[in-house]
C-alpha positions as CSV (number, residue, x, y, z in Angstrom):
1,X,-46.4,-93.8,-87.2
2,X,-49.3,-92.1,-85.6
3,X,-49.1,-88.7,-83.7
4,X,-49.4,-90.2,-80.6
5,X,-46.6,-92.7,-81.2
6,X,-44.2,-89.8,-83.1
7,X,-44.8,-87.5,-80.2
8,X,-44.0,-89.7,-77.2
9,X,-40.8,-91.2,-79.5
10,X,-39.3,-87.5,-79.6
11,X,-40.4,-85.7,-76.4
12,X,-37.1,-85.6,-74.7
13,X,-36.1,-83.7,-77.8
14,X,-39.0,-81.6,-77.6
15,X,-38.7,-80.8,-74.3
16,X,-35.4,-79.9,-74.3
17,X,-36.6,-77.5,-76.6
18,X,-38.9,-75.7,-74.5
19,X,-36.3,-76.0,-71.5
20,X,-34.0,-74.0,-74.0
21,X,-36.2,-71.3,-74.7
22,X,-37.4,-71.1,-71.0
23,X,-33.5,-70.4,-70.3
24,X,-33.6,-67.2,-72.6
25,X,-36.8,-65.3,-72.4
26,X,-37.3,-62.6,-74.0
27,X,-39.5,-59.8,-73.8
28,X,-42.0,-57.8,-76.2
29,X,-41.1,-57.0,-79.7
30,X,-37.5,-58.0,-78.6
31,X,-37.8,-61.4,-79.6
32,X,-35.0,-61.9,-81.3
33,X,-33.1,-65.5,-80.6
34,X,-36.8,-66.7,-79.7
35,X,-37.4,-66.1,-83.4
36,X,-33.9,-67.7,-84.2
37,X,-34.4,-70.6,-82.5
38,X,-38.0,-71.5,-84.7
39,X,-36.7,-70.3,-87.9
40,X,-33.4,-73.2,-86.9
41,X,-36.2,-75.5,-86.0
42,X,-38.3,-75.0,-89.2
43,X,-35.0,-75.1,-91.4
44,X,-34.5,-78.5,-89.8
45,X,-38.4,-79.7,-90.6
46,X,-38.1,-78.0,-94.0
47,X,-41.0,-76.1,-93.5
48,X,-40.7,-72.6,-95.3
49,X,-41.2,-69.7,-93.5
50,X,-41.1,-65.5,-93.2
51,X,-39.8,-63.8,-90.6
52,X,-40.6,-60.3,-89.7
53,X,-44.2,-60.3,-89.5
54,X,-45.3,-57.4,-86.4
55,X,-41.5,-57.1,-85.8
56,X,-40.2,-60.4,-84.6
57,X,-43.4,-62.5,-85.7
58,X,-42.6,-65.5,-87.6
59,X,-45.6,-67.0,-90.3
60,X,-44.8,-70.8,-91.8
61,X,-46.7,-72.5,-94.2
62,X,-47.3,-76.5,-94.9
63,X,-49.1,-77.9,-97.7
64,X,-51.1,-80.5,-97.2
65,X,-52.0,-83.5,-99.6
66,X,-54.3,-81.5,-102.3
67,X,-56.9,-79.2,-101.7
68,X,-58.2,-77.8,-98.8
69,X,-58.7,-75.1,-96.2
70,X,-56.2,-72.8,-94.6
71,X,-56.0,-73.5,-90.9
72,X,-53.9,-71.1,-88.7
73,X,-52.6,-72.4,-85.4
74,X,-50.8,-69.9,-83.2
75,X,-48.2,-69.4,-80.2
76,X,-47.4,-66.5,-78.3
77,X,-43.8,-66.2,-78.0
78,X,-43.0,-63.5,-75.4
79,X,-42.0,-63.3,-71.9
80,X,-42.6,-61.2,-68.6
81,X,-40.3,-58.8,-66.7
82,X,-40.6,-61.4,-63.5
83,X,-37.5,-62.4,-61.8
84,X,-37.7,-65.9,-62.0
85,X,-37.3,-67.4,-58.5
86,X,-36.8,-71.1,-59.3
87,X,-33.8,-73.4,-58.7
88,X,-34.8,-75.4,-61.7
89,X,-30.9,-76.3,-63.6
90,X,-32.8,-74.7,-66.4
91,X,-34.1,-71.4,-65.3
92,X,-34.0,-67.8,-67.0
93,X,-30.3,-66.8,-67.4
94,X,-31.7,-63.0,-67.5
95,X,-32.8,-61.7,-64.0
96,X,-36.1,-59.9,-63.9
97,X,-37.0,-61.9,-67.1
98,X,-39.2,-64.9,-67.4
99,X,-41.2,-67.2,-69.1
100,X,-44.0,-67.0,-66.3
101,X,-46.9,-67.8,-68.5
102,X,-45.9,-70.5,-69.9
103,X,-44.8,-69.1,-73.9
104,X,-41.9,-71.1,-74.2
105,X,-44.6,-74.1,-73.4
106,X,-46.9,-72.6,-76.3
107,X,-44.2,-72.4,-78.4
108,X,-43.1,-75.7,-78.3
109,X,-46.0,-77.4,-78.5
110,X,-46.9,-75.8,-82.0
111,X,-43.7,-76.6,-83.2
112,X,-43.6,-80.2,-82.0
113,X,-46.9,-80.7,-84.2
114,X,-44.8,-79.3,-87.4
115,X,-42.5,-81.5,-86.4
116,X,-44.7,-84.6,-87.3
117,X,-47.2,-82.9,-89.7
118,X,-43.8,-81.8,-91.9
119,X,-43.4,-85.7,-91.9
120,X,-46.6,-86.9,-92.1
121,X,-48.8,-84.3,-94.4
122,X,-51.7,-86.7,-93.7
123,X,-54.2,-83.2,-94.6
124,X,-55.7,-81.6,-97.2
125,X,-55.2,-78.0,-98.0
126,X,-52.2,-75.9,-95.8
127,X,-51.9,-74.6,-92.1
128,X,-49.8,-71.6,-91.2
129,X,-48.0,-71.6,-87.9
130,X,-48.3,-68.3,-86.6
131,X,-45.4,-68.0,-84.1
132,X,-47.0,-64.3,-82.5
133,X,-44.8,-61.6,-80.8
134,X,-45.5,-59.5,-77.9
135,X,-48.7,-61.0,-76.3
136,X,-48.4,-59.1,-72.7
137,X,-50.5,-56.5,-72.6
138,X,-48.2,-55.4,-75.5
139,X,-50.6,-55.9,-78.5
140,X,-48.3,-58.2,-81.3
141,X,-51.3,-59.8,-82.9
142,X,-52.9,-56.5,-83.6
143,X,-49.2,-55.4,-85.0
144,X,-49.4,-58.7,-87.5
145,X,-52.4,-58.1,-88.5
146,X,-51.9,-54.7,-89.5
147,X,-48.5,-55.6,-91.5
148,X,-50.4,-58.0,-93.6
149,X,-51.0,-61.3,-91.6
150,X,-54.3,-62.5,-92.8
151,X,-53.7,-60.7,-96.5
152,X,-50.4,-62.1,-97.0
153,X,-51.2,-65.0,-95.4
154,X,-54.8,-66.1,-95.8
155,X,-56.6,-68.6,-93.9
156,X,-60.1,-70.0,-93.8
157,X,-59.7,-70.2,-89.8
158,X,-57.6,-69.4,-87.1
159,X,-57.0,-71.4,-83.2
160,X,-55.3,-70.1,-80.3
161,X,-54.1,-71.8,-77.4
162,X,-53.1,-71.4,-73.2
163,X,-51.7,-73.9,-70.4
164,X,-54.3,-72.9,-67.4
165,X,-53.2,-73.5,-63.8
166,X,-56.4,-75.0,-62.2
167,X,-57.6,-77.2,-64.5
168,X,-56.7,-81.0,-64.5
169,X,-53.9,-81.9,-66.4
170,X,-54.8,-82.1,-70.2
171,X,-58.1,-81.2,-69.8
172,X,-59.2,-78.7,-72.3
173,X,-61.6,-76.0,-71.7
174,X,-63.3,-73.9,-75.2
175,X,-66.6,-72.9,-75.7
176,X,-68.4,-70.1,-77.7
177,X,-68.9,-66.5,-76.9
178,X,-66.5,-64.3,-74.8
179,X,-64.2,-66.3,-73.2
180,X,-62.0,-63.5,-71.9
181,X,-61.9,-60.0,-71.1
182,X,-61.2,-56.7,-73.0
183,X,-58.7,-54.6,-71.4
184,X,-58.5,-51.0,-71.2
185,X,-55.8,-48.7,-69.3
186,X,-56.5,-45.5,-68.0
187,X,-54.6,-42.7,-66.3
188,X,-56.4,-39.7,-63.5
189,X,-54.5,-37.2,-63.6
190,X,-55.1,-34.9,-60.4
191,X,-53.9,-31.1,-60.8
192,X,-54.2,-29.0,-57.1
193,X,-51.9,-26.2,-55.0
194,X,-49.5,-27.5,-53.1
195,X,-48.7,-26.1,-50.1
196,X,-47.0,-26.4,-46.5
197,X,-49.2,-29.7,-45.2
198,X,-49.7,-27.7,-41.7
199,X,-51.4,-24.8,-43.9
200,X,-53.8,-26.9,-46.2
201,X,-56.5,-24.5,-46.4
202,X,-54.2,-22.3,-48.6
203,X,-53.9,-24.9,-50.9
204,X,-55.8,-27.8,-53.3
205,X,-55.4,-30.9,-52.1
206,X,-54.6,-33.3,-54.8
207,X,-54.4,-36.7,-52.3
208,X,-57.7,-35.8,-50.8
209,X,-59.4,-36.0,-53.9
210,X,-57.5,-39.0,-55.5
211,X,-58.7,-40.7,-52.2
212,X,-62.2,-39.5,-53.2
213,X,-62.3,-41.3,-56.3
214,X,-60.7,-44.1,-55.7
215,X,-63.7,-44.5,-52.7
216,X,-66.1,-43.4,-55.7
217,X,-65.1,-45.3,-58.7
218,X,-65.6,-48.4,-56.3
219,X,-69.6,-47.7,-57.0
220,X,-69.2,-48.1,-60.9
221,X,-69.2,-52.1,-61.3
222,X,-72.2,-52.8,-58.4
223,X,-74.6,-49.5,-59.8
224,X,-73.8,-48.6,-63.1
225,X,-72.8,-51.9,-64.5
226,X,-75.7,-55.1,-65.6
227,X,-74.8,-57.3,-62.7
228,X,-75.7,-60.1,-64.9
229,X,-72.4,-58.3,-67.1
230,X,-69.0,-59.5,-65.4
231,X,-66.9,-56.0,-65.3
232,X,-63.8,-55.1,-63.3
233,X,-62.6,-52.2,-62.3
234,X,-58.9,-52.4,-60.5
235,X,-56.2,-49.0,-59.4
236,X,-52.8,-50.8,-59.4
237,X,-51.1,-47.4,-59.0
238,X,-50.8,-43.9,-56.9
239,X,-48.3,-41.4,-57.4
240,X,-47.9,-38.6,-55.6
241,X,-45.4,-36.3,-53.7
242,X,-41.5,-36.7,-52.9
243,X,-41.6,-35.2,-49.1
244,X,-43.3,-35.6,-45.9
245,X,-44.3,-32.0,-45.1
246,X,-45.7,-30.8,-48.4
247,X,-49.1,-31.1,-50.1
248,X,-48.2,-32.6,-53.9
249,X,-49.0,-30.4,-56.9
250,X,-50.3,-33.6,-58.7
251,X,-51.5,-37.3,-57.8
252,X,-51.7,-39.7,-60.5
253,X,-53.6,-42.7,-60.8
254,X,-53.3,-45.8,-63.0
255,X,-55.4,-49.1,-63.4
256,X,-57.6,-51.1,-65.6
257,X,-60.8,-52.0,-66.5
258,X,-61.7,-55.5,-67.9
259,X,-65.1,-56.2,-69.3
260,X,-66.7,-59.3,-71.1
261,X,-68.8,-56.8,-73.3
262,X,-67.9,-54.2,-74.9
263,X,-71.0,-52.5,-73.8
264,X,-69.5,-53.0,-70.0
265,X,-66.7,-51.6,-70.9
266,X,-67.8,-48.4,-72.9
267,X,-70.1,-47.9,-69.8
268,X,-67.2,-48.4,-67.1
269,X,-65.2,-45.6,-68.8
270,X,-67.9,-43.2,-68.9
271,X,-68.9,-43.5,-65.6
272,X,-64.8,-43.2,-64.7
273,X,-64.4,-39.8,-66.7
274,X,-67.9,-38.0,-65.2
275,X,-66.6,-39.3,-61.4
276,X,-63.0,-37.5,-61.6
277,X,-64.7,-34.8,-62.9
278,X,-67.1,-34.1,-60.4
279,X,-65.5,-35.0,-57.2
280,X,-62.4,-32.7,-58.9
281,X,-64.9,-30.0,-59.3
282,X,-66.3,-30.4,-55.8
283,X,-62.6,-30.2,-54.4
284,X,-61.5,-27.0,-56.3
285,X,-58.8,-29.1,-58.0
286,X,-58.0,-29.9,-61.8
287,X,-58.6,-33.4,-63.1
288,X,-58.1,-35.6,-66.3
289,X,-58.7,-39.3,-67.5
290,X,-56.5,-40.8,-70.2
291,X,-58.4,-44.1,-71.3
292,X,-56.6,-46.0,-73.6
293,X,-58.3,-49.4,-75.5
294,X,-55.7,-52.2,-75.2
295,X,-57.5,-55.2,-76.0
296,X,-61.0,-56.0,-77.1
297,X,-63.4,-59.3,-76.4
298,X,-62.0,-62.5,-76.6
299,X,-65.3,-64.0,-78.8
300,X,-65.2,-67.8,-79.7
301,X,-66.7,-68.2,-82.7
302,X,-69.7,-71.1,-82.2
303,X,-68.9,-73.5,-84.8
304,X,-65.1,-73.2,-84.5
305,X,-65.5,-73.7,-80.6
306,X,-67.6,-77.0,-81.4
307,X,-65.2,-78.4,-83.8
308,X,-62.7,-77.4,-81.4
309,X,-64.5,-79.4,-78.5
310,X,-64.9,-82.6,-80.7
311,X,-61.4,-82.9,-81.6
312,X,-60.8,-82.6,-77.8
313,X,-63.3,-85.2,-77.0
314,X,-62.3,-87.8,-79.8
315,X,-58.5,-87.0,-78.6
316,X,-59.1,-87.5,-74.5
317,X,-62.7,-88.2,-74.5
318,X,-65.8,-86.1,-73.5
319,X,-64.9,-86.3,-69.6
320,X,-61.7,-84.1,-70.7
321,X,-63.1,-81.7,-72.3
322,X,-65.0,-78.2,-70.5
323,X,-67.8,-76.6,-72.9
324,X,-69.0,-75.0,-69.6
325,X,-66.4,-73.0,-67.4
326,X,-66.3,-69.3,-66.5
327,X,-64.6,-67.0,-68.6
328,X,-61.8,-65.3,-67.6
329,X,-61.5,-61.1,-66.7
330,X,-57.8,-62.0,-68.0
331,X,-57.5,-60.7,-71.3
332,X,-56.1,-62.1,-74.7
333,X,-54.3,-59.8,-77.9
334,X,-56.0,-63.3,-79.6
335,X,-59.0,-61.4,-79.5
336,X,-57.6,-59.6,-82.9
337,X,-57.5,-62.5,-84.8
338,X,-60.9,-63.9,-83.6
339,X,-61.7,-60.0,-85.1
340,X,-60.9,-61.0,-88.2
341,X,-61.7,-64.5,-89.1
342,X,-63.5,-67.4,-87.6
343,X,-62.0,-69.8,-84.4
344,X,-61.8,-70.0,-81.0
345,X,-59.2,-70.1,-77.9
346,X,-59.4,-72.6,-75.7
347,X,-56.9,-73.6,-72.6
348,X,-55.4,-76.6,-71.4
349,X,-55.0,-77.6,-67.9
350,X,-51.2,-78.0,-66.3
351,X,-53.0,-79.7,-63.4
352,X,-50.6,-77.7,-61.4
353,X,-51.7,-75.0,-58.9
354,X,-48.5,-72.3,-59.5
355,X,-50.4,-69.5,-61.2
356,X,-49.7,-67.7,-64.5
357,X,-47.2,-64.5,-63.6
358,X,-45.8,-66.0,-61.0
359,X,-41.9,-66.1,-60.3
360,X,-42.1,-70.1,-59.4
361,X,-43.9,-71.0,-62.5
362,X,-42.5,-73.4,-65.1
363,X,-44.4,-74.8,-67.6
364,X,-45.4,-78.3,-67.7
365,X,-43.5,-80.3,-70.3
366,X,-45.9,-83.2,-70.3
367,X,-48.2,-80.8,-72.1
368,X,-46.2,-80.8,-75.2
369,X,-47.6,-84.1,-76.5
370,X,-50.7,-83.0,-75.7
371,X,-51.1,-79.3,-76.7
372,X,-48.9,-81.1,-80.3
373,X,-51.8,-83.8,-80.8
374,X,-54.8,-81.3,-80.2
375,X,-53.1,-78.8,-83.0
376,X,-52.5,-82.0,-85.4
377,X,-56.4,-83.3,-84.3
378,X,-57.6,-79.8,-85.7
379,X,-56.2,-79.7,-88.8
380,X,-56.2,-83.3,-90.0
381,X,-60.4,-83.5,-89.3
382,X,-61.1,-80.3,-91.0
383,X,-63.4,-82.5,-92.8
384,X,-66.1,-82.8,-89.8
385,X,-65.8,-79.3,-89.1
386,X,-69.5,-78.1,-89.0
């Protein structure tokens, strides 16, 4: 039976799956019945398996028919703290949890192609199914690799995967070169007097100067920054003060800067740091920048992308498949594993328009077949890979 045939035969089994783990998300590092739930699934396939790996990680291996490469496929298995606001008969059973980007989707679909390559084992070599903790913002992939992923568990090349709102449904989008953002985190700091706010001039103004920089910093991306280099700089927060009649001791400020070059980004927090500085200065107030690096570069290797992009083509044909889209300032704890060994991300359109971390998203099931076939396409033509 080929993939195709296997896959539509046993999606309402596979689906029910990924309606079951969309009912109990679960978030970073706390993946616990998530992990349960694979490890029961993989029993069942009799594919063997460790559990364990970056906390709740979970790393299987399949040997193929003789020798061959080591391919790594792998899912994110995490959720958000988004209230779900769905009436679907499945939805989260946790309120302020949810799978809003589409994990339980991810997850599925990697275990719906060991579901037929445990049966079929039409490929030479082995492929490890990386079922990865702790993908929001959270940094699982770095935690794997750094309790032994790649030296316990060696492979010749690793693939990552995404549903992407937007695109048509199916379509798949991969190309080489950054794809999507790194992500750094930063905290200002702003130290002042407080005082009575009808007697400001015996005091330092904290919320004068946060408003300052926040006007400043606004200056970084358009004249500090290659405009040919995409580079974001975003505040998401400002705390400050508890009453209406008193100037704060301290404002703090939090956002993020996203960068497709490391160069960008090592500019962007430069630029952030000698700003606060100086318009703290110039304000007679105290001031401090925490930066911290998150995420790096998400960097498709060339001839993994290509490979990547001919599997797609054979699979849905050349119309279906995107070799020239923007990348995203989104960012990707992927990025690790890129760090380390060769292969690319690529997404695959939902040809819905709900977007990722979004209470009313659910992913779309008739994905599964699809996202299943693309993983099964990669490993069983390792062959033609350039």
């Amino acid at each position: 039976m080929t993939a195709q045939h296997y896959l539509e035969e046993h999606h309402t089994r596979h689906r029910e799956w990924r309606r079951s783990l969309h009912q109990q998300p679960e978030l970073a590092f706390h993946e616990h019945k998530t992990s349960d739930f694979i490890c029961a699934r993989l029993t069942e396939m009799g594919i063997p398996f460790i559990r364990g790996v970056g906390g709740t990680g979970v790393v299987a291996t399949l040997e193929g028919k003789g020798d061959g490469p080591t391919i790594g496929l792998r899912a994110d298995i995490d959720a958000l703290p988004i209230h779900e606001e769905t009436n679907l008969p499945y939805r989260s059973q946790h309120p302020g949890r949810s799978h809003a980007c589409g994990h339980d989707g991810h997850t599925t679909m990697l275990l719906a192609a060991a579901d037929y390559m445990a049966k079929s084992r039409d490929f030479k070599g082995r492929v490890r199914f990386i079922f990865q903790p702790a993908e929001e913002a959270e940094g699982g992939a770095r935690k794997m690799i750094e309790e032994g992923l790649f030296r316990d568990f060696p492979i010749d090349a690793v693939f990552g995967l995404h549903n992407w709102p937007g695109l048509p449904k199916g379509r798949l989008a991969v190309k080489p070169g950054a794809v999507m953002a790194s992500m750094d985190l930063f905290v200002i700091t702003i130290r002042g007097k407080g005082v009575h706010a009808a007697m400001p001039h015996l005091g330092n103004d904290v919320i004068v100067a946060a408003g300052a920089i926040i006007s400043a910093v606004q200056s970084i991306v358009s004249r500090s920054i290659d405009a040919r280099e995409a580079t974001v700089v975003s505040f998401t927060q400002v705390h400050a003060g508890e009453t209406l009649n008193v100037l704060p001791e301290e404002c703090r400020i939090l956002g993020t800067i996203r960068a497709l070059s490391a160069k960008s980004a090592e500019t962007a927090g430069l630029r952030l740091k000698q700003i606060c500085e100086g318009i703290c200065s110039a304000h007679g107030v105290t001031g401090s920048v925490a930066l911290e690096h998150r995420y790096p570069v998400t960097v498709n290797d060339p001839d993994s992308a290509a490979y990547a992009a001919t599997v797609a083509g054979e699979l849905w044909g050349p119309d279906n498949t995107d070799k020239d889209y923007k990348a995203s300032m989104a960012s990707e704890d992927f990025a690790f594993m890129l760090n380390e060994v060769p292969g690319s991300y690529a997404w695959i359109g939902t040809g819905t328009d709900v977007p990722l971390h979004n209470p009313a998203f659910d992913f779309n099931d008739e994905l599964i077949p699809l996202g299943a076939r693309y993983w099964i396409g990669l490993v069983e033509n390792w062959d033609r890979h350039p």
